[in-house]
Structures are given as C-alpha cells and as structure tokens.
N, C-alpha and C positions, 0 to 999 in steps of 0.2 A: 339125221336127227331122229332120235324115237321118243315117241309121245305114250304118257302110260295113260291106260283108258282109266283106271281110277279114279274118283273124286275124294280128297282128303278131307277132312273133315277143317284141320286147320294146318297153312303152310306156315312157319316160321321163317324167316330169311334172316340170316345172321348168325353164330354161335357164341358171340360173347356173354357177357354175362349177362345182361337182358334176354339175350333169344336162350341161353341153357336154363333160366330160371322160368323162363314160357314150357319152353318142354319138358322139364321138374314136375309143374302144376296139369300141364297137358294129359302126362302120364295118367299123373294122380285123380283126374277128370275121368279117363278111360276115354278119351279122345282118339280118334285114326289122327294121324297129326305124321308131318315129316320136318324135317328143320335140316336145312342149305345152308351151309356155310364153304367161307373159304380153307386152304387146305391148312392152315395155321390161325387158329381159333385165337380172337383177340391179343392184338402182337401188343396194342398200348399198352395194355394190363403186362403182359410177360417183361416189356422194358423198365417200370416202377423199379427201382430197388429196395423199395420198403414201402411199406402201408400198416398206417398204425389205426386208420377210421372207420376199420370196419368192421363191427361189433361180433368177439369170440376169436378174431385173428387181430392177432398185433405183433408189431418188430417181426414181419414175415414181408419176404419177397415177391412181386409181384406173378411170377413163376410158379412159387409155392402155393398159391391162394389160385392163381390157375389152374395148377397138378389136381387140387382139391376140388376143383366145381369139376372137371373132366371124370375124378375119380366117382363122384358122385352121381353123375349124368351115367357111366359104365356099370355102377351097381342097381342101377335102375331101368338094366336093359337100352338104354338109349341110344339109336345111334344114328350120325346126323350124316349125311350126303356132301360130301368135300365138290361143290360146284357154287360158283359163283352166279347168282340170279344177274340175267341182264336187262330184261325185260319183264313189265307184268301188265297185262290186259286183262279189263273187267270184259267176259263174255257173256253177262247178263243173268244166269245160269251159277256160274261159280268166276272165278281167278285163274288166268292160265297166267304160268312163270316158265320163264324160257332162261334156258342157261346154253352152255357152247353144245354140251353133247343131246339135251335131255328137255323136254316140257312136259310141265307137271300142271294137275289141277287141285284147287281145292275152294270149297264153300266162303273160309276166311282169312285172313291174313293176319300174323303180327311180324312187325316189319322192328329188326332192332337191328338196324346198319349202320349203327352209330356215324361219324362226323369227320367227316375228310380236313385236314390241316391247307390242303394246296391250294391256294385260291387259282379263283378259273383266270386262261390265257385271253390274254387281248383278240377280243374278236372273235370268241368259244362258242358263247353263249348267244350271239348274234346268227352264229352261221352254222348253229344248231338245226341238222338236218339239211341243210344244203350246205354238205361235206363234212361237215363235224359229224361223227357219231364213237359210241359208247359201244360198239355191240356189232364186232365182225359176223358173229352167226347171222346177224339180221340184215345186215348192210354189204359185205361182203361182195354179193353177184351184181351189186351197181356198180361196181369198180375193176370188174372183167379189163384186162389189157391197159390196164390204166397207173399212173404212180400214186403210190399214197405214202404217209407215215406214218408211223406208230409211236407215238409217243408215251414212254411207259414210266410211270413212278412205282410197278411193284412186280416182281415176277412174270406175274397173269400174261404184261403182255408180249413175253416171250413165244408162249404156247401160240398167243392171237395174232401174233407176225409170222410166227411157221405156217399157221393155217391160211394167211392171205398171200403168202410166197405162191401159194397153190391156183390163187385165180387174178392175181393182178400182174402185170408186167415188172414194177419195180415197187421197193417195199425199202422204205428206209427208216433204221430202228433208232431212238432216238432215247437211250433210256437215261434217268432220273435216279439209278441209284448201279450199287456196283455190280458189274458186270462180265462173266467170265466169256468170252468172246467167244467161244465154242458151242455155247449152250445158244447161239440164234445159225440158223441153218444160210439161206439164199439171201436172209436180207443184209440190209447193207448199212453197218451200224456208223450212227453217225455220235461224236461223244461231244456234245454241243448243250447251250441251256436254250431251250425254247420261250421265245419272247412271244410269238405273237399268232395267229394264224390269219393268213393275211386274204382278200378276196370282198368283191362288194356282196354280190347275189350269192356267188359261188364261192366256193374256196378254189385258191386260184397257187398258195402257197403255205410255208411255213419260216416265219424269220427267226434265226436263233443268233446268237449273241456275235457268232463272227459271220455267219454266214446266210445266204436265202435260198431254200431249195424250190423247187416248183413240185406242186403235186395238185390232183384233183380229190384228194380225201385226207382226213385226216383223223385216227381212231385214238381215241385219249385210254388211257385206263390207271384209275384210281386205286388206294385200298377200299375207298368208299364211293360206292357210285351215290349221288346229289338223290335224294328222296324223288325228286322230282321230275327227275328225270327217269328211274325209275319203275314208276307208276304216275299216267299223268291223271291230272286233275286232283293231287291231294290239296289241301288250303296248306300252304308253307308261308311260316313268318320265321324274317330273319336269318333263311336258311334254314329250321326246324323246323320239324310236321308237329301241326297244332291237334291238340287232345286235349276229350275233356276227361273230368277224374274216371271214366273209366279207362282211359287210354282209346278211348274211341276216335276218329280220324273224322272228316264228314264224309268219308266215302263207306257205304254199306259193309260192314263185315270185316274192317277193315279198321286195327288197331296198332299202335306204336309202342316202343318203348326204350329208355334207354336213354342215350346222349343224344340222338337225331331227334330227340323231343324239346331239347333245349336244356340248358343253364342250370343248377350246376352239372358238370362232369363228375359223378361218384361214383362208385361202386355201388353203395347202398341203395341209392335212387335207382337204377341199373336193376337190379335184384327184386325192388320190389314193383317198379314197375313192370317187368316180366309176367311176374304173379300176376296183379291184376288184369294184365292186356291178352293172359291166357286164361281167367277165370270168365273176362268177358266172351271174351271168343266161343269159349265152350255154351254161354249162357245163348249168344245168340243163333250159334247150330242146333241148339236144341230147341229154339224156339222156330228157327227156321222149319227145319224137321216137323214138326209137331203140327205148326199151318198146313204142311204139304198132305 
C-alpha cells in the first residue's frame, strides 16, 4: 500500500453529482483538492430514463445529463481517482482515507456517497468488527489460514475476493448480482441469497436461503459504504449524516452532501449541495491556514 506524503487541502469521496459539483466549486476556489470515486461515476443517475426536474435539462436521459456533468468536470481540468475510500481516520492534524491500493491525506473532507438501497443482514451490525467487516485492506491479515466470505452486491467485491484468496485458506464468493464465473479466480462462488450472518461474540457463519456455510469472517461490499461506518463518530439520523446549512457535519472540517444527507433524493439538491459543502471546505482551510 503507498501513502502519499501530501496534505490536500480537501478530499472529496464520491463523484456523483454532489461530489463533481464539490470539485467544480473546489477548482474554482483554487483549492489542492482530489476527489475518489468509484470506477463508474453515479450508476442511479446513468439508470433514470428521463429527468425532466432539473433546471436547463429536460426530456434527457439520465446518461446524457451524466455524459454532461463528466464533460464539464474534463473541461475543467478535473480529474478524479477511480478508488473506493474504505476507511477514513481523524489523525488529529488532517484526515487520512485509505482505499485497497492507496492512503491519502487531507485537512478536509466532503463526503457525497450518496445512499445504499440494501438493507443490512441479520446480525451485520451486531457483529460489526467481530467478523463482520467492510474493508479487506484493513482486516484482511486477521484471517491468515482461516474461511471467510465475501459477500458482494457490486463488482468491487470481485477484485476483494482475489485479494483475500492470497491470505486466507477458503474464500467463498457469494455474489448479489450477475456474475461471469471467470472473472473470480480460487474462490469459490456460491450463487445463494444471504439471510443472515450468524455467531454470538464472533461470527461463527453465514446462513443463505438453502444452505449454512461456516466461516470465521465475513466482508460485505456495498455500491455505498453506510457514512458511518465510514468515518466513525459522524452524528447520523435515520441513516443520513446530519448538516447544518453549511453542509457542515459535527466533526471538524468535515462536510456532507447529497443524498447521504437525507430526503429528498434530487438531482438539484445534489448539485447545490456540493457547492456549498465545497465553498465551506475552502472557507475553513483558509481559516485553518491562516491560525497556523
């Protein structure tokens, strides 16, 4: 894993349309700034087949009004980091974000990882961190010689089961959407729906609709990883990271935008929260800066 020595000014995490209208405004701040996203920039938005709400596009595709914000992010120099943040720790100093290959730092944060559909599995959230985890780069060398599975609702965790074929003994893949059987290498796919994850203290298994496997781990991966999980210590209600009108979060330096801020789901709201959670960003590096 390589850690870059840099300190950015502000990370972005996300490239939908909250986090590319952060880095629009970031630019135009003249902000050090990077912005992470996954390798396919807002799928909700590309599956719309029309959007008529949002003001100067109408009777257009959700494809097309995506092609549009990309095209515009590319005329402006922009360009974002195709890696999925798995983790992010306040080190007091700045923000370090860890992804599979790469950790990054920076002073602030705007977080626009919009809002995962799956609701968590029985017994997820309980056995959270004893067995459950999000994040084979991190968790990983606990499960030397050991079985786990990977339960996967998006690509991602194709890549994150090759990588733990490499240190665990059995690896059982367990995916949530279509799957060309070629594309997972040693593990061992199982084409089942996951009920439950099962274990008192520990995770001890996994029960799926026909069948119970035994494993000592179990790594989920989302399109959205839970705010919350995340970055701990945000204030979450309801499932969305609470902001006030600046998009500010109650953790230092550290603003939201987008769907993961709650109700409604728009585009427009999207967009213009962006702006301001990247105008604040900018506002409090410079204030930061300026103390120093």
């Amino acid at each position: 894993m390589s850690t870059e020595k840099k300190v950015y000014d502000v990370a972005i995490v996300g490239c939908g349309p909250a986090g590319l209208s952060a880095a629009v405004n970031a630019k135009a701040r003249n902000l050090d700034f990077i912005i992470l996203g996954s390798e396919f920039c807002s799928p909700k938005m590309y599956k719309a087949p029309e959007i008529n709400n949002y003001l100067g596009f109408f009777e257009v595709s959700g494809e097309e009004l995506r092609q549009a914000f990309l095209k515009h992010v590319k005329a402006m120099e922009i360009k974002y980091k195709r890696e999925k943040v798995d983790n992010i720790f306040n080190q007091g100093q700045y923000y370090q974000l860890i992804s599979r290959e790469n950790i990054f730092k920076a002073n602030s944060l705007v977080l626009g990882v919009g809002v995962s559909n799956e609701k968590y599995l029985k017994g997820e959230e309980r056995l959270l961190g004893r067995g459950v985890s999000y994040c084979a780069t991190c968790d990983a060398p606990l499960y030397r010689e050991k079985n786990v599975a990977v339960i996967a609702y998006t690509e991602e965790g194709i890549e994150e089961a090759n990588y733990l074929t490499e240190i665990a003994k059995n690896v059982y893949f367990i995916p949530e959407f279509d799957i060309n059987s070629s594309s997972v290498l040693e593990a061992e796919i199982i084409e089942d729906k996951p009920i439950a994850i099962l274990g008192d203290n520990l995770v001890t298994g996994v029960k799926l609709e026909n069948r119970e496997i035994d494993v000592d781990g179990a790594f989920i991966y989302r399109e959205v990883t839970p705010p919350e999980k995340l970055l701990p210590g945000l204030n979450i209600i309801e499932k969305h990271i609470e902001v006030d009108e600046n998009m500010a979060t109650n953790l230092d330096g550290v603003f939201a935008a987008g769907d993961c801020t709650g109700q409604p789901y728009q585009l427009g709201k999207a967009v213009g929260q962006g702006q301001i959670a990247a105008l604040s960003a900018g506002s409090y590096v410079y204030q930061k800066k300026k103390e120093e």
